[in-house]
C-alpha positions in Angstrom: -87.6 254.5 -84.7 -84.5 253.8 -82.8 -83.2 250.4 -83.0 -83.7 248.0 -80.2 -80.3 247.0 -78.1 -80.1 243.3 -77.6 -76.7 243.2 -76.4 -76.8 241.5 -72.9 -76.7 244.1 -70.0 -76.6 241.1 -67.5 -77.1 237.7 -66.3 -79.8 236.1 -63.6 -77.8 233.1 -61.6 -80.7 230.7 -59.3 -79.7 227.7 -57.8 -81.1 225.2 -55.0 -79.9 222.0 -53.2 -81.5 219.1 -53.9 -81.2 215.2 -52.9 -82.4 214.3 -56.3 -79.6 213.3 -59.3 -80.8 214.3 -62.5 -83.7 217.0 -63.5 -85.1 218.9 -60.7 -88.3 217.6 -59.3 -91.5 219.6 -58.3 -92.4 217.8 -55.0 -90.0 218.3 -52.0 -88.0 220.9 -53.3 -86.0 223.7 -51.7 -87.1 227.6 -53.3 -84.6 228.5 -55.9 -81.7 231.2 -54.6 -81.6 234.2 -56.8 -78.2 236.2 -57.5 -78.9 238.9 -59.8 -77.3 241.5 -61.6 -74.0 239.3 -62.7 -72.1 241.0 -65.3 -69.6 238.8 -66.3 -69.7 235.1 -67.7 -68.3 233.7 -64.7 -69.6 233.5 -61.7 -68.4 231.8 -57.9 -71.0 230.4 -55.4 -69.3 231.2 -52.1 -70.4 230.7 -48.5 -72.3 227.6 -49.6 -73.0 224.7 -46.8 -73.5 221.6 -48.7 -75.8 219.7 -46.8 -77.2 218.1 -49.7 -75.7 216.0 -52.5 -76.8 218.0 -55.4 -77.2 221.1 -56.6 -79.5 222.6 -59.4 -78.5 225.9 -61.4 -80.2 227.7 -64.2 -79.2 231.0 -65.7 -80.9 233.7 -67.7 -79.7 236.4 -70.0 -81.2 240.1 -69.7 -80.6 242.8 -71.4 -81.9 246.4 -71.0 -85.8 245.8 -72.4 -86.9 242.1 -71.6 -85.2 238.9 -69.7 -84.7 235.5 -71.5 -85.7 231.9 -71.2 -83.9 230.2 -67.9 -81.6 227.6 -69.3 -82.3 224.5 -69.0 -81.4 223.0 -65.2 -78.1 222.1 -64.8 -77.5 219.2 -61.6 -74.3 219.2 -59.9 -72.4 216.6 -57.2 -71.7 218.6 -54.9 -68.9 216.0 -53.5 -69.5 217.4 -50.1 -69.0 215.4 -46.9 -72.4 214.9 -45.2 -72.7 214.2 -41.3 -74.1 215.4 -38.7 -72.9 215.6 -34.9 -74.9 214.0 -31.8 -74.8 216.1 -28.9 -76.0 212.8 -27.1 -72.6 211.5 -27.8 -70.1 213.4 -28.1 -67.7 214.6 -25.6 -69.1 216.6 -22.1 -66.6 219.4 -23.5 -68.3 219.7 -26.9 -70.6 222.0 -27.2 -72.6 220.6 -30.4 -75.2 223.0 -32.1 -77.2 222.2 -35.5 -74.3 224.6 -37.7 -71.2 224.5 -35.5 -70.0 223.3 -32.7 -67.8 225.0 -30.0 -65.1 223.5 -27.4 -66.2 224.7 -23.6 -63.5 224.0 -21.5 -65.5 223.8 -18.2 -68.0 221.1 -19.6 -71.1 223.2 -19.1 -70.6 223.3 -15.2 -69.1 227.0 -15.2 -65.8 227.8 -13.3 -65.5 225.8 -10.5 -62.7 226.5 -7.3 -61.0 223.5 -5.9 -60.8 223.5 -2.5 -57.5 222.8 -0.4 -54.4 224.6 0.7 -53.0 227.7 -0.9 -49.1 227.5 -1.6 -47.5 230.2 -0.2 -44.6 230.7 -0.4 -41.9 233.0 0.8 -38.5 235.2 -0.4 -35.7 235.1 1.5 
């Protein structure tokens, strides 16, 4: 019978924001994020908003016949600046939208053409 390889093909990375220092908590929770198939012992989160103070992150091992246990729940600061922007109150220019916000030079009125005199002028 061929012996079983329990080498470890590959790693399983989740992670979800949370409010909450400490363990994660069932109620009120965010769904776990899944990255699979990491191959190396490193890994880097990228394209993250942190809207949230914490983050939990577990990992598993897997190798070619069966996954492991999740580790146990790591909870990180995420030492993020929170705030949020009040269209209410900010400037006519800024247009203020729940994940960006965007400079419009007319002030949401469109193009608008003054009226007056045209200078013309002339070459000699």
């Amino acid at each position: 019978m061929p012996e079983e390889d329990s080498r470890i093909d590959h790693f399983v990375l989740e992670y979800r924001k949370t409010n909450f220092d400490g363990l994660p908590r069932v109620k009120d929770e965010q769904r776990w994020e899944l990255i699979d198939y990491i191959k190396a012992t490193e890994y880097t989160l990228s394209g993250l908003k942190f809207d949230t103070k914490y983050m939990n992150l577990r990992v598993q091992a897997c190798n070619k016949a069966v996954a492991g246990e999740y580790s146990d729940p790591v909870t990180l600061e995420t030492k993020a600046f929170v705030f949020s922007l009040d269209s209410t109150s900010s400037h006519l220019n800024l247009k203020v939208e729940d994940t960006y916000v965007e400079w419009d030079a007319t002030g949401g009125k469109g193009q608008e053409k003054t009226k007056g005199k045209e200078n013309k002028s002339r070459c000699f």
